[in-house]
Structures are given as C-alpha cells and as structure tokens.
C-alpha positions in Angstrom: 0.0 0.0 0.0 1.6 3.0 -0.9 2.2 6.0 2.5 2.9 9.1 0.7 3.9 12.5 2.9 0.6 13.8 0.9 -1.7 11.1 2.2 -0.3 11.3 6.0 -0.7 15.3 5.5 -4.1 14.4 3.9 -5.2 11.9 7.2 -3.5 15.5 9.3 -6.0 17.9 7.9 -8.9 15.8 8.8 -7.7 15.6 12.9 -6.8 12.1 12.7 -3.6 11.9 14.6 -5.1 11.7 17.6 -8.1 9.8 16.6 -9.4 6.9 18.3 -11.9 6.0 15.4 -11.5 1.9 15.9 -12.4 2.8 19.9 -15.5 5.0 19.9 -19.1 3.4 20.6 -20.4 2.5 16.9 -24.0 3.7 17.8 -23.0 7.8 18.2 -21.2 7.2 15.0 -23.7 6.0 13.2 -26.2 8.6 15.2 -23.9 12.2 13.8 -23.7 10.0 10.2 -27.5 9.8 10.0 -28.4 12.9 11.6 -26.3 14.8 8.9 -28.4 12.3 6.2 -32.4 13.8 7.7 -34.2 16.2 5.6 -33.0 20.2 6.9 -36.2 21.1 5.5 -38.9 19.1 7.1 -39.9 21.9 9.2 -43.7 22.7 8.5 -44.0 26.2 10.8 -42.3 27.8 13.5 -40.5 25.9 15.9 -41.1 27.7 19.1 -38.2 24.5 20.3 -35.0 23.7 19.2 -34.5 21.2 21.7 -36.5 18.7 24.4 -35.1 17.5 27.5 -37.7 14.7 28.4 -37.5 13.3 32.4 -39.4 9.8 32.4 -40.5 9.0 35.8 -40.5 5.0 34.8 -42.7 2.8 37.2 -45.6 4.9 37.0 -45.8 8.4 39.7 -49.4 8.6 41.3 -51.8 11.5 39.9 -53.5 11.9 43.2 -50.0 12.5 45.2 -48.5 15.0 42.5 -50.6 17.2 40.9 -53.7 16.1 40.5 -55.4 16.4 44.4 -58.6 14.8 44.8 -60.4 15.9 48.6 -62.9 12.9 48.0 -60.6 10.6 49.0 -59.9 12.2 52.3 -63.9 12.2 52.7 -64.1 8.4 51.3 -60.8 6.8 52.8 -61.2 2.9 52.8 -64.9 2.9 51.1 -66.0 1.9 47.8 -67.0 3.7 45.3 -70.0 5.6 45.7 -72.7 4.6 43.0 -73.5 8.4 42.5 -69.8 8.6 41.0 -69.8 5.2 39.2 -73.3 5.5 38.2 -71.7 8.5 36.1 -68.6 7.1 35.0 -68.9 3.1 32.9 -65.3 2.5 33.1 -65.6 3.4 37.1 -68.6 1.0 37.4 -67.1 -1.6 35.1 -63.6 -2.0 37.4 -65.6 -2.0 40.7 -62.6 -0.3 42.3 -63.0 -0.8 46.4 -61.0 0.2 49.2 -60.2 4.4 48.6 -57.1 5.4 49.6 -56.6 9.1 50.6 -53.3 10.8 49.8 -50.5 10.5 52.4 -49.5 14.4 51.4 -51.1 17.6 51.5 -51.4 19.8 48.7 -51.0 23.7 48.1 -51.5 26.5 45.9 -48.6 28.1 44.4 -47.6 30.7 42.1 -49.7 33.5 40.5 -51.6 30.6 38.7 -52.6 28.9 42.1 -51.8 25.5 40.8 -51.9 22.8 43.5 -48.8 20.7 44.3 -48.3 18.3 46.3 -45.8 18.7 49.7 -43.8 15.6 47.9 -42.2 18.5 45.2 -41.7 21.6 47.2 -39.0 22.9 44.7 -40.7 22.3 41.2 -43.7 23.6 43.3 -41.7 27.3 43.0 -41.8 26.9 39.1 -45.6 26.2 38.8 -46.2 29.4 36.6 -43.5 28.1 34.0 -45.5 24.7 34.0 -48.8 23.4 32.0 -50.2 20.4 33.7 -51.9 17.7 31.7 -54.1 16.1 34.0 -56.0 14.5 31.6 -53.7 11.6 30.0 -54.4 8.0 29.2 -54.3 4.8 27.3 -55.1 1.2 27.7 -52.1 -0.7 29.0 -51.2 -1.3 32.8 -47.8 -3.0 32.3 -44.8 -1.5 32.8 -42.7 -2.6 30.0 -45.9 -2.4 26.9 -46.7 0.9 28.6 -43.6 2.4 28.6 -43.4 1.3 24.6 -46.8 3.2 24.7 -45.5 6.2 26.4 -42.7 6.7 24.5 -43.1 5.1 21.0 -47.2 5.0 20.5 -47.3 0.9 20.4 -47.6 -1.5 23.0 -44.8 -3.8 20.6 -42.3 -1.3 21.0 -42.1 -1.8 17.4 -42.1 1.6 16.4 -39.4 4.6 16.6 -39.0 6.6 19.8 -40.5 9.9 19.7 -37.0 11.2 20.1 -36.0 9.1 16.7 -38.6 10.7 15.1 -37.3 14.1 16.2 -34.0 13.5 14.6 -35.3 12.0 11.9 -37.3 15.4 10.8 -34.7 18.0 11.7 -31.4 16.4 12.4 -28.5 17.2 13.7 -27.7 20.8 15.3 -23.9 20.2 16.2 -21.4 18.2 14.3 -19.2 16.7 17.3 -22.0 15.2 19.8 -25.4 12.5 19.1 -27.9 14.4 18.4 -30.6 12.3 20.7 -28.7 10.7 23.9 -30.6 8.8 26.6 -29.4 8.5 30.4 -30.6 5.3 32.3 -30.9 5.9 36.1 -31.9 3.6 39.4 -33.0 1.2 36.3 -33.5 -1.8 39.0 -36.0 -4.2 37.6 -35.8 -3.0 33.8 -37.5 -5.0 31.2 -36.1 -5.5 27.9 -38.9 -3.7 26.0 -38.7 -0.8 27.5 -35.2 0.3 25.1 -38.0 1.0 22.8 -38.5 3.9 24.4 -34.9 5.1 23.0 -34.7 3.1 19.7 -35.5 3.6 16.4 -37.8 1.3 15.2 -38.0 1.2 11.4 -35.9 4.2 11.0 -32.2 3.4 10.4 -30.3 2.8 13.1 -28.5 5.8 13.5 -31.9 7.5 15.0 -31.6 5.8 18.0 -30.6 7.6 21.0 -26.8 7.0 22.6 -26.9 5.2 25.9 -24.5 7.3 28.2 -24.0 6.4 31.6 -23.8 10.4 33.5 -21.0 8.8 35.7 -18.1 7.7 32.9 -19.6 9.4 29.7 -20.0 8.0 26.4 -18.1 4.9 26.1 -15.1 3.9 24.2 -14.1 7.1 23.6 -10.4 7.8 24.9 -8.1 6.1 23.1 -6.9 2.1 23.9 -4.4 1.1 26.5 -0.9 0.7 25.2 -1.8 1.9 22.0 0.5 4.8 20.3 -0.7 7.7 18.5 1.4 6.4 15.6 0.0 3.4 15.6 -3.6 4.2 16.1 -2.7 6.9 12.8 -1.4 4.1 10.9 -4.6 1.9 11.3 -6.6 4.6 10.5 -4.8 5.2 7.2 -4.8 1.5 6.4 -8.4 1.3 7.0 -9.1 4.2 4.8 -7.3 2.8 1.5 -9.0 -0.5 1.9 -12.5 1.2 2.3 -11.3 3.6 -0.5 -10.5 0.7 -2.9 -13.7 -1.0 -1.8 -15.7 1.7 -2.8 -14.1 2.4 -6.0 -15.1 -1.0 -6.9 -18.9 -1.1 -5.5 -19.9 2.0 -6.6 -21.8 4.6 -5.1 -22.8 3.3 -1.7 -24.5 5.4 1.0 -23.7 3.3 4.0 -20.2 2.7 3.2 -19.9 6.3 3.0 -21.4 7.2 6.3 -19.3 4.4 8.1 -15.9 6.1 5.8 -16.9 10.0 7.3 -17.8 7.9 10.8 -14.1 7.8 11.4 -13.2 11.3 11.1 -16.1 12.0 13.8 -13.6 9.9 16.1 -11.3 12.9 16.6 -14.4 15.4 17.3 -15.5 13.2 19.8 -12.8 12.4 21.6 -12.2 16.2 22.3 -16.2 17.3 22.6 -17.3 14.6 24.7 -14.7 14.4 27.5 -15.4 18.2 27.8 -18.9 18.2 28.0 -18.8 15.4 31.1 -15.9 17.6 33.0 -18.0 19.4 35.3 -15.1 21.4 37.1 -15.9 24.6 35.4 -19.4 25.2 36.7 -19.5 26.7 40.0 -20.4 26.0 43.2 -23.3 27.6 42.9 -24.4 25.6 40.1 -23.8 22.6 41.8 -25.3 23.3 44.6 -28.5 24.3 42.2 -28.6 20.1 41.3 -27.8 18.9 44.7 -24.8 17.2 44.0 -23.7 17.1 47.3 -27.2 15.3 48.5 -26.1 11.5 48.4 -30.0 10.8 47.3 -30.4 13.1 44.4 -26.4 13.6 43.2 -27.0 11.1 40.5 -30.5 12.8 39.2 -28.9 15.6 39.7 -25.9 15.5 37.8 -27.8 13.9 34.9 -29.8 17.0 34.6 -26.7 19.3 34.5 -25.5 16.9 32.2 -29.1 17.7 30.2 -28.8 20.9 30.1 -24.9 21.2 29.0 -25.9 18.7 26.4 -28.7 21.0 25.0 -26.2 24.3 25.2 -23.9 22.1 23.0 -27.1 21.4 20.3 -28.0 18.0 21.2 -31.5 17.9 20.0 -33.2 15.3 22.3 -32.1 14.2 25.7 -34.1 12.0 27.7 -33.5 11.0 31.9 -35.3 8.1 32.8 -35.8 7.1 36.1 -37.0 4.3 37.3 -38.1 3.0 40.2 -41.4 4.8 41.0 -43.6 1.7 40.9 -45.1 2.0 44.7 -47.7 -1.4 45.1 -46.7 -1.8 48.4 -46.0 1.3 50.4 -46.8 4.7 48.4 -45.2 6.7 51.0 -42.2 5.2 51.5 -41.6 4.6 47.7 -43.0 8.4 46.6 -41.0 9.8 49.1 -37.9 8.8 48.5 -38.2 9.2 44.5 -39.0 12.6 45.3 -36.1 13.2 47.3 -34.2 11.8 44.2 -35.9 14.4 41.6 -37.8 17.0 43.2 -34.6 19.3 44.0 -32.7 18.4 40.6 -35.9 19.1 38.1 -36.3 22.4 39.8 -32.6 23.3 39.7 -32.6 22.5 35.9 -35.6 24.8 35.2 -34.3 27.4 37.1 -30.7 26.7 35.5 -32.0 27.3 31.9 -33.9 30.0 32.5 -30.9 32.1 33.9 -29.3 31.3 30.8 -31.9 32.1 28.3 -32.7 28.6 27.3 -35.8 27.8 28.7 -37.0 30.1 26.0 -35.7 27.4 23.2 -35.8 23.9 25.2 -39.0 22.0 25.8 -39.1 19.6 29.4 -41.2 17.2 29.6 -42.2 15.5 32.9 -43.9 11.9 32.3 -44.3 8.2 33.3 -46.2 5.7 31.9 -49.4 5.7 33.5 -50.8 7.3 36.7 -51.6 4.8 39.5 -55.2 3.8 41.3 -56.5 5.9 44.0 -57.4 2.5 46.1 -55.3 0.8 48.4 -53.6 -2.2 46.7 -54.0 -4.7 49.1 -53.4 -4.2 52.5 -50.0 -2.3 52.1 -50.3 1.5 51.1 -49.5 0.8 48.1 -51.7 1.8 44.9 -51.7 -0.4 41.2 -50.9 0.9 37.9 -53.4 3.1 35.5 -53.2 3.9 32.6 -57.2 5.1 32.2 -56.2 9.3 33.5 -52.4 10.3 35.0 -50.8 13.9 34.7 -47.7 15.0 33.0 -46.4 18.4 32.3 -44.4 20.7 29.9 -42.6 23.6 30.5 -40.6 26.0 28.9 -40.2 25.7 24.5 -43.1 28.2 23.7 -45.6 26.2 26.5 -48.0 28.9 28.0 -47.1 28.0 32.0 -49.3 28.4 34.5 -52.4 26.4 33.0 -54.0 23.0 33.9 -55.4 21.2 30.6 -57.9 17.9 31.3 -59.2 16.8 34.4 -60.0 13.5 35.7 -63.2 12.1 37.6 -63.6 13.2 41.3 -61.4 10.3 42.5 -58.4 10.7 39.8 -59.2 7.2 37.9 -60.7 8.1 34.7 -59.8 11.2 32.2 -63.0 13.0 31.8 -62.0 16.6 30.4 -60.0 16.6 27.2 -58.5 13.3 27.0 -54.9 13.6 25.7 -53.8 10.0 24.0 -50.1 9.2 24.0 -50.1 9.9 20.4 -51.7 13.6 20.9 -48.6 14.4 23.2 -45.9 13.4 20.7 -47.8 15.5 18.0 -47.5 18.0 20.8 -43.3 17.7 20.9 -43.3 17.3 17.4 -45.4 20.9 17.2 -42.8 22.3 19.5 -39.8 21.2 16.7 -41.7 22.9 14.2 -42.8 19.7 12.6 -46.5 18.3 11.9 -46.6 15.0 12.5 -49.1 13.7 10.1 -47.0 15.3 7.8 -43.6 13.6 8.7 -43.1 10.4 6.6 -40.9 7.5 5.7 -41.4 5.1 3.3 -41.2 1.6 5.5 -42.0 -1.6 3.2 -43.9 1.0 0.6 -45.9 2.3 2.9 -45.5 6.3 3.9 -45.4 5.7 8.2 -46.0 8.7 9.9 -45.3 9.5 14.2 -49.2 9.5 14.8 -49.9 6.1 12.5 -52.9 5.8 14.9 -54.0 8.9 15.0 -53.1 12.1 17.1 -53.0 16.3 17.1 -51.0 18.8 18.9 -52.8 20.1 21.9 -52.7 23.6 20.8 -53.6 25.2 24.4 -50.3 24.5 25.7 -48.7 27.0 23.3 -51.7 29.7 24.3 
C-alpha cells in the first residue's frame, strides 16, 4: 500500500492523529452520520423549540400525590366507590374499584396561577407558573414494559421509533461533534427488555436511535486504547481508509459505506467534545449546589440533569433521563418519598438553571411516566396499582403557555373526563414544539408512507396559548 507524505498530511487535515476511530461506541457514529443524512427542511411552521429534554418518571408516579389532588378521597378513605360517581362514570362502574385510599400528602397553591402541588415537590412547586399540567392523559395498557413502549413510542410492541428518533429524523443534527438524541438510564433496577423502545428507532435506520450514556463515565469507548500509540492508532486509520477507498471504487456509489468512511473522522471530534462536556469542574459551586450534587439521594438525578442541560447548550436535539423506580404497590409513601427526594430538587434546579441562561425560551421539558396509579389501596399495604385510564404529565418552557392545567379526571383521579390527551396527541405535541407536523412527517417503511401518529393524534394547541 503506498504512504505518501501527501496522504499522511491528507489523514493531518482531517484531525486524525489523535483519533481513536477503531475505539468509539459505533452507535454515536452512526447517530452524527444519520443525523447529517435527515431532511433540513422538514420543518412545516415555526419551531417555538430547538431542543426537548424529556424526564421519564419510569414505574408509574401517582396522579393523586402529585398534581392532580382529589379531597374525595380524604372524605371516602377505605370505602367503595360511591354509586352516585360510578353510576356517572362506565369504566368506574365496570372496574368496581373498592377500598379508597386518601393521599398520604397535602397539597397547596402556588404561584400567581394557584396551581396545586403536592408537599412531595416543594422545589418544582416554586416553578408552577412556568408549568402546564396535563391532568387529563391516558391509554389502555397497565404494564410497565408495553406501557412504557406506549408512552414513548405510541405501540404497546415497541415496534415503532422513539419519539425522540422521530425528532432527529425530521430535523437532524444541530452540532457536528455530539449525538444528536442521547438517553441516560438511572436507578434502572427491575428494567425490562422492551422498554429500550422507548430510546430506539424502530424502522428508521439505526443511526436514529438515542446514545446510551451512563452520567458517571460518559460515552463509552471514547479515549483512546491502553498501550496503544498515536502512531500506531494513525497508521490503522490510514490502512483502514485505503481499503475502504478501494472498496468503494469497486462497488460503486454506496450510502452506507460512505457514512461508516466519514464515521471515522467523527472519532477525533468526539474524543475532544465529549470528554469536555462530562468535565463538570468549570461550573461553580453555585451551580452545583442548584442540582444537589452534594445530597447523596439526588447527586446522581442531579448530575444527569446538568449533564441535560450542557448537552442541549452544545445542540443536542433530544435528551431523555429516565428514572425508574417509581412503581409504589406496596408502600406509596415510602416509595413516593424517596423518588422525590431523588428528583424533586434536581428538576427544579434544571428549570431554574435554563432560565438564567436564556434557554428555557428554546428547550421544551417534559415531565412523564407511563401511566398514573389507582386511588385504592392495593391490598393491604399502602400501596396503589398501575393506571393507565387518566395520569398527569407536564411541559414547560419551548413556547408552552405556563401556568395552565389542561384535562381533568373524575372526582377520585381514575378516569380522564376533560379533554383526553392520547399518547399519540402528546408526541404530536413535541413534534409541534420542533416545528414539525406530525401527520406530515413520513418514511417510506415496506412501501408504505409511516408517519409518528400512525394511529391517529393532534397537537394540543392550548399549551402553546
């Protein structure tokens, strides 16, 4: 093989002396190659977003002990239903839910809006005007894993893309050194396999799906292997190249062979980006202090959202933080409470983060689970079971008209009642956000033109006012 001084100068230009290309995770290669690949000009109106940080509360947070407060249930604790609420209500009447449960925690009004929170969130409770609470949500499936593919991708198969896929897939990339959709796992005890839907891309290609980063080490792979020289990794790199050249003199004109040949000169961008973005010794005390990284129950929370909101200053597009472990059958007080502690302190400092810098303005959080929980007693333990039929999320910042409550559920918080928002209605809603209508977004899977809201779904234009 021929090593001319041009073609080493060549390999220089293209910061490749100090590349790792052989040692960084193929998946955020393949997500900066396909996000460059997505159509620029997919956007249908005006974004009032250019990013979304989504926080999935996985195991299901309970309506009634959040933000949804329900004073029947103080007035009906360990009764029935009443017949003149089921009577009005089939699905009510139908489940024959028994044994009430009142919630463990009070709630107040806050704010200019007056929006009740409960005492389990007194710090996101100080950013109730910036909020719109959806109280009205639902869908049919009460399993974690199905419903989380539900949540987060619009099936109960998980066969779908991620609403975050989707997301790149319209607009692409906004920085050339970083995925443009990365997903941080946390307290994921008891995770099910379906439930990577909710960061994969379905029938997209596979460089849609989000980048698994642990908030602790980074993105993986990415410093250069042990014992391994510059010169040498330098040499590889040029070896590699005039095989793959050759290869595609040879086969032609070849898309993914070409994305996999300008994958390797991402190697050098990350290797300098990505270390930087996870160094945290440049914010300040007071910025730390903000997250809670000090607290030993909410430093890990915490420093994922800081990590969320450095990632969207860089132009990551989509970032989601799931945290699991809210699924409370036994003990709703115990469990509650201590996911609280974990969040409640770290969601607030991140709202209040990006809106000292401007950025609220421009990035879109979303607060969600996959369903709501019952407001009976499971059992004899405290504890309530999963519901999918009406649970509460919320959206702030990205153009979203705070201070509002949109929906309502019945008098006990098990049914939607008041402007039931599908699954499918709230992607349209992020999508809206990005500038893009969903039922206008397509790709052509197996000759057919698949669109985000294949089952039907529109933007819930209140939010935006």
């Amino acid at each position: 093989m021929p090593m001319t001084k041009n073609h080493r100068n060549w390999i220089d230009r293209r910061s490749f002396l100090y590349g790792s290309g052989l040692g960084v995770g193929a998946m955020a290669f393949q997500s900066l190659a396909c996000a460059s690949e997505a159509k620029p000009n997919v956007v249908h109106h005006t974004a009032t977003a250019s990013s979304v940080i989504v926080l999935f509360m996985s195991g299901g947070p309970s309506q009634v002990d959040t933000f949804d407060p329900k004073p029947d249930l103080d007035r009906l604790e360990g009764k029935d239903v009443p017949e003149s609420i089921a009577a009005t209500i089939p699905k009510i009447k139908r489940a024959g839910i028994k044994n009430l449960m009142r919630s463990p925690w009070a709630f107040h009004e806050h704010g200019d809006s007056g929006i009740p929170v409960s005492e389990l969130f007194p710090c996101v409770a100080n950013h109730v005007d910036d909020l719109c609470v959806i109280r009205s949500m639902q869908h049919d499936n009460p399993v974690h894993g199905p419903g989380e593919c539900v949540a987060l991708t619009g099936t109960a198969a998980g066969n779908r893309p991620s609403i975050g896929s989707w997301s790149l897939y319209g607009l692409g990339t906004a920085n050339e050194n970083l995925p443009a959709f990365i997903a941080m796992n946390l307290h994921t005890d008891g995770m099910q396999f379906p439930q990577g839907a909710g960061w994969g891309s379905g029938f997209l290609p596979s460089g849609f799906q989000g980048t698994i980063v642990d908030p602790s080490t980074g993105i993986r792979h990415v410093t250069m292997p042990p014992q391994t020289t510059d010169q040498q990794r330098m040499d590889q790199l040029e070896l590699i190249r005039w095989f793959n050249d050759r290869h595609l003199k040879q086969s032609g004109d070849l898309s993914e062979l070409k994305a996999r040949l300008d994958s390797y000169e991402t190697a050098f961008r990350m290797q300098t980006s990505a270390p930087d973005l996870f160094d945290l010794a440049g914010e300040t005390q007071q910025t730390q202090d903000l997250y809670q990284l000090e607290n030993p129950q909410s430093k890990t929370v915490g420093k994922a959202c800081l990590l969320a909101r450095r990632m969207v200053e860089r132009g990551v597009r989509f970032v989601q933080v799931r945290v699991g472990g809210w699924d409370a059958h036994g003990n709703i007080k115990a469990n509650h409470s201590k996911m609280a502690s974990r969040t409640d302190g770290p969601i607030a400092g991140l709202l209040s983060d990006l809106k000292q810098r401007d950025l609220l303005k421009s990035t879109l959080v979303v607060w969600a689970g996959e369903f709501g929980r019952t407001p009976t007693m499971e059992g004899r333990g405290n504890g309530r079971d999963h519901s999918p039929a009406g649970y509460t999320t919320w959206m702030a910042g990205g153009g979203v008209k705070g201070g509002q409550i949109i929906g309502a559920t019945d008098a006990l918080g098990y049914v939607a009642v008041e402007r039931p928002v599908s699954p499918h209605d709230f992607h349209a809603t992020i999508l809206h956000a990005l500038g893009i209508d969903a039922n206008r977004l397509t790709y052509n899977h197996h000759g057919r033109d698949e669109v985000p809201t294949v089952f039907g779904g529109e933007s819930i234009q209140e939010i935006f006012g």
